[in-house]
VMD Tcl script that draws the C-alpha trace (Angstrom):
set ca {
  {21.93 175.11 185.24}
  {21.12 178.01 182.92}
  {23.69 180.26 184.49}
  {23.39 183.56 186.33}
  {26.71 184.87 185.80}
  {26.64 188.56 184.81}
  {28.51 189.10 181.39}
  {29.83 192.71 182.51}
  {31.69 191.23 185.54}
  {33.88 188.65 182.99}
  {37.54 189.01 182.96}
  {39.45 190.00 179.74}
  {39.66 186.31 179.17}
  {36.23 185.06 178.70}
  {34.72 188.40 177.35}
  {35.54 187.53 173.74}
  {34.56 185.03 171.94}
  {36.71 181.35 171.65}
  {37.92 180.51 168.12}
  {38.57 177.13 169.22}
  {35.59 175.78 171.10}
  {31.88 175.33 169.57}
  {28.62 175.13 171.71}
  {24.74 173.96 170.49}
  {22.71 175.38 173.15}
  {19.47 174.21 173.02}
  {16.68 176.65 173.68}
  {15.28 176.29 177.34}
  {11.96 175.84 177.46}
  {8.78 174.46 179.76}
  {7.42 171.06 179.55}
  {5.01 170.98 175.76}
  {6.52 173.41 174.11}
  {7.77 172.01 171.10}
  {10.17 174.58 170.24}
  {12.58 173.53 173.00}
  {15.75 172.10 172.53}
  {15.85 174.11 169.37}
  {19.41 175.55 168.78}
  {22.75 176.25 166.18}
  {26.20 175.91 166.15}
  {28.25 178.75 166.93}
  {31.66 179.72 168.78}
  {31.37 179.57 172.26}
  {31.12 183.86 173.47}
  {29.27 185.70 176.65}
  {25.61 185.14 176.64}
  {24.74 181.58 176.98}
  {23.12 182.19 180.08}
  {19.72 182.47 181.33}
  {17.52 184.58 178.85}
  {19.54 182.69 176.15}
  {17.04 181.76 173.10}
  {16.93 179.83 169.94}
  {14.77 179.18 166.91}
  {17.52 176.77 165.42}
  {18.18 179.33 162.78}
  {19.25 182.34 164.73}
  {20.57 181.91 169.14}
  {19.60 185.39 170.79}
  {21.95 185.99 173.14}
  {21.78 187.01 176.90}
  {23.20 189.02 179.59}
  {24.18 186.09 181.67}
  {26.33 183.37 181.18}
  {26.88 179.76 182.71}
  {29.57 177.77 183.60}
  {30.23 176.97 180.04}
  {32.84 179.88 179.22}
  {35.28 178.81 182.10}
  {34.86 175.02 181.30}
  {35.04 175.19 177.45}
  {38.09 177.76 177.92}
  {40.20 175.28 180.44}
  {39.34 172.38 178.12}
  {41.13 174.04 175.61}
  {43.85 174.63 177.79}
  {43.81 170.59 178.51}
  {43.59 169.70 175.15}
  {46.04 171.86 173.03}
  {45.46 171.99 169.33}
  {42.07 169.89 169.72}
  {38.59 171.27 168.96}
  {36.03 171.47 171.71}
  {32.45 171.00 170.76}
  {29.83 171.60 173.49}
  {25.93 170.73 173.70}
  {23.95 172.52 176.51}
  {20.51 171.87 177.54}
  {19.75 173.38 180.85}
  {16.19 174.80 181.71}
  {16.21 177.11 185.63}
  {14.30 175.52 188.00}
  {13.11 171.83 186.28}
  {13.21 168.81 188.52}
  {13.92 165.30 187.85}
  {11.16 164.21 189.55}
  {7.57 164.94 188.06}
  {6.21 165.84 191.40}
  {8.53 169.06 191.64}
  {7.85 169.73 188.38}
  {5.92 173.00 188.95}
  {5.78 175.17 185.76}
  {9.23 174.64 185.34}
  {9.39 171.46 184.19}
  {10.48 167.42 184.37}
  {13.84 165.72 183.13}
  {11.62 162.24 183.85}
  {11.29 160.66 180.77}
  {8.03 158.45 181.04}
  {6.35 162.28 182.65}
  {3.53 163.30 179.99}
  {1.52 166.12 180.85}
  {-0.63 168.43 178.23}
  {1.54 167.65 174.45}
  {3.69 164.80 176.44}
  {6.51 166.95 175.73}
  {9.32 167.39 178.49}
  {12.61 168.33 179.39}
  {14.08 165.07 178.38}
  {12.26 165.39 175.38}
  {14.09 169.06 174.82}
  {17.71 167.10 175.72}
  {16.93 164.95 172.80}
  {15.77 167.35 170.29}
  {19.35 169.00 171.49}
  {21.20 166.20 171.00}
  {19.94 165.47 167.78}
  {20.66 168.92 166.36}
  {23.57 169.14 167.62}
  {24.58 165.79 165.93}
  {22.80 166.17 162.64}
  {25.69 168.79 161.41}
  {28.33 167.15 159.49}
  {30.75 170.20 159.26}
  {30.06 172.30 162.57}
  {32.65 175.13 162.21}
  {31.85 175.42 157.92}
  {36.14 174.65 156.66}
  {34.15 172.03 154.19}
  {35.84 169.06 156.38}
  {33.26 166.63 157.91}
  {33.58 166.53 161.44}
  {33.10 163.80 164.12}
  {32.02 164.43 167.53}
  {33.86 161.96 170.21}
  {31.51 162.21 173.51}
  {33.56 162.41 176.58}
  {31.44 163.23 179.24}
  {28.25 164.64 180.94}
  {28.02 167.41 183.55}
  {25.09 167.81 185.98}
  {24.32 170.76 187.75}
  {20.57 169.94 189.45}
  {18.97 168.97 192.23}
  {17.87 171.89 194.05}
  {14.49 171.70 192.92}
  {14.10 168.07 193.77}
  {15.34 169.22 197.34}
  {12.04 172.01 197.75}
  {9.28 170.69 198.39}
  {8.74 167.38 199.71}
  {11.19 164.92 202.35}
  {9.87 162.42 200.11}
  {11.01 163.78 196.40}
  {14.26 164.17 198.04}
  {14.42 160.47 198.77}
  {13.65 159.35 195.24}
  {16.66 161.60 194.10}
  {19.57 158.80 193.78}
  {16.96 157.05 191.76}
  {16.54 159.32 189.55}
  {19.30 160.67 189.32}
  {20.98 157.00 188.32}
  {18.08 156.34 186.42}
  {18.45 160.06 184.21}
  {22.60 159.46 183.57}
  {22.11 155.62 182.19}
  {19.14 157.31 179.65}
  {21.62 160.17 178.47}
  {24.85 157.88 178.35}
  {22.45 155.70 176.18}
  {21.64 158.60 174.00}
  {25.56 158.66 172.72}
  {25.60 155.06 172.83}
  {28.33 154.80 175.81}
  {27.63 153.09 179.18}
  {30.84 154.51 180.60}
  {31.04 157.95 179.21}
  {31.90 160.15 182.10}
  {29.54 162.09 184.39}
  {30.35 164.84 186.69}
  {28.18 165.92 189.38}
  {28.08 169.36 190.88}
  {27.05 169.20 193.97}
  {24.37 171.80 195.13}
  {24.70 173.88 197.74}
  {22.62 176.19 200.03}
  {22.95 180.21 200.75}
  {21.09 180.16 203.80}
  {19.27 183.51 202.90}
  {15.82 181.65 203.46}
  {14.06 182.78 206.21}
  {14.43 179.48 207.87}
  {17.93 179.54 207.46}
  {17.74 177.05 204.30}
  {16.77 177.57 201.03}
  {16.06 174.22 200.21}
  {14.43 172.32 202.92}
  {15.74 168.71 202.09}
  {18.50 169.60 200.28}
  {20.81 167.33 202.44}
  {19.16 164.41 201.41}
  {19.79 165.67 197.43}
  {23.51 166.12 198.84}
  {23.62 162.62 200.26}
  {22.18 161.17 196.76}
  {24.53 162.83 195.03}
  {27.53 161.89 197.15}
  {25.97 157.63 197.25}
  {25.88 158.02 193.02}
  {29.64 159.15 192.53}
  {30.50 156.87 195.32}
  {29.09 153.66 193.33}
  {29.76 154.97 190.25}
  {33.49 154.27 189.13}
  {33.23 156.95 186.12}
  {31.28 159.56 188.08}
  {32.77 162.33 189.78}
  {31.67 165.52 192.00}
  {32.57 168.63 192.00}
  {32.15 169.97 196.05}
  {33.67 174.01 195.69}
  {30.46 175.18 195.63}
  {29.81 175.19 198.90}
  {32.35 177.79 198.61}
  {30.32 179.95 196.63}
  {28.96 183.64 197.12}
  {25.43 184.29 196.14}
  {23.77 187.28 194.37}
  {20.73 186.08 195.42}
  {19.20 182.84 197.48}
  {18.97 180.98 194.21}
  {22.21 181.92 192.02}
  {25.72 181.65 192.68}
  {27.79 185.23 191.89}
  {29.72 185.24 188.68}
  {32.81 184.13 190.41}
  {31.20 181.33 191.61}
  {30.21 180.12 187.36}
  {33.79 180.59 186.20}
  {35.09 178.89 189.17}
  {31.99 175.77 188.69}
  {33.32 175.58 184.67}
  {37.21 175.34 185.76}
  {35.99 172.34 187.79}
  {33.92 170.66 185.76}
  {36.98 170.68 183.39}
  {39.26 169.54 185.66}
  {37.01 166.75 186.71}
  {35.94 165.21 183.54}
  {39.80 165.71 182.10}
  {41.30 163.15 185.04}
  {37.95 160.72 184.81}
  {38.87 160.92 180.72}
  {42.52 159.48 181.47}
  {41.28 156.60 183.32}
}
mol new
graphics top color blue
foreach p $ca { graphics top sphere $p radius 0.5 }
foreach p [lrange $ca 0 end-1] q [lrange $ca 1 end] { graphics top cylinder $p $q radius 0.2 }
display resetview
């Protein structure tokens, strides 16, 4: 999830910018372009939302942010005195499965189309940068990065356009978590799920047409999974439009996702 969250509605509180927690976000791109993934280091402010970009020397920032302000904010809040370092990848509208892939793009790793670049391919080249900087907030003190957890916010696109796609989800979705909890060398790190939800302001009445079966997957992987959680508020949600969630609904995903990924942490 990019994020759709308007910067002008934030509250006082996550309008400036947070001394205390760090975010790579890697540039969101489509399948072969080989500048995705490309990001920098910087203290985690408004804008890291969809229409963020990066050339890994300069991040442009956006008018929108994600759920990242809320969640790095109330990890702070869980961790007093600690540093919080965040890497986002996210890319709008990407799949997990090729067939959905559209123009937007595939998180399945053997999917080679064109360069045989895709958006796992842009999670690594994240991941990487994000790892290759030995002092991230420049005090001259090398820093070490302690992974403790993964949050997914997907599925909707995998839920569009075939009953079938929608079946494979728990697949891949299992399949997708082992390959990133491999790429920080941890079997057990945490993963939290947010479950996706539906507006209803399709003209059927459903915006994504076998999104219960997406719903189901995702319930069946936290259910087997003893260090997986889910985050279920957003079926709370308001909308701004049949796609996005209203800015309330981001800060409210990030608190969460926090929350979530503290208690599976104390386990």
């Amino acid at each position: 999830m990019e994020g759709h969250g308007l910067n002008a509605d934030l509250p006082d509180s996550l309008s400036g910018t947070n001394e205390n927690v760090w975010i790579f976000h890697g540039s969101p791109k489509g399948d072969d372009d080989p500048s995705g993934g490309l990001g920098k280091w910087d203290r985690l402010k408004p804008g890291n939302g969809a229409g963020f970009m990066s050339d890994g020397i300069k991040n442009n920032y956006a008018a929108k942010f994600g759920p990242e302000l809320s969640f790095g904010r109330k990890l702070a809040q869980l961790y007093p005195g600690e540093k919080i370092a965040l890497i986002k990848y996210a890319r709008g509208g990407s799949s997990i499965d090729s067939m959905a892939a559209r123009e937007y793009g595939s998180w399945e790793i053997d999917f080679r189309s064109g360069d045989g670049i895709n958006q796992f391919d842009h999670f690594l080249t994240t991941v990487n940068g994000a790892l290759s900087v030995q002092d991230i907030d420049g005090n001259g003190i090398e820093d070490v990065l302690v992974p403790s957890g993964i949050i997914w916010m997907q599925g909707e696109s995998d839920g569009t356009i075939t009953e079938a796609i929608a079946q494979r989800y728990y697949a891949n979705l299992k399949r997708l978590m082992d390959l990133m909890r491999a790429t920080f060398r941890n079997d057990d790190l945490p993963v939290v799920i947010g479950k996706i939800s539906d507006s209803g302001q399709d003209n059927n009445g459903k915006t994504w047409n076998y999104g219960e079966l997406v719903q189901h997957a995702q319930e069946a992987y936290v259910r087997k999974d003893r260090n997986a959680a889910i985050v279920r508020d957003t079926k709370n949600y308001d909308y701004y439009d049949p796609w996005h969630y209203n800015s309330e609904g981001y800060i409210d995903l990030g608190i969460m996702f926090a929350e979530a990924v503290y208690l599976l942490n104390q386990n």
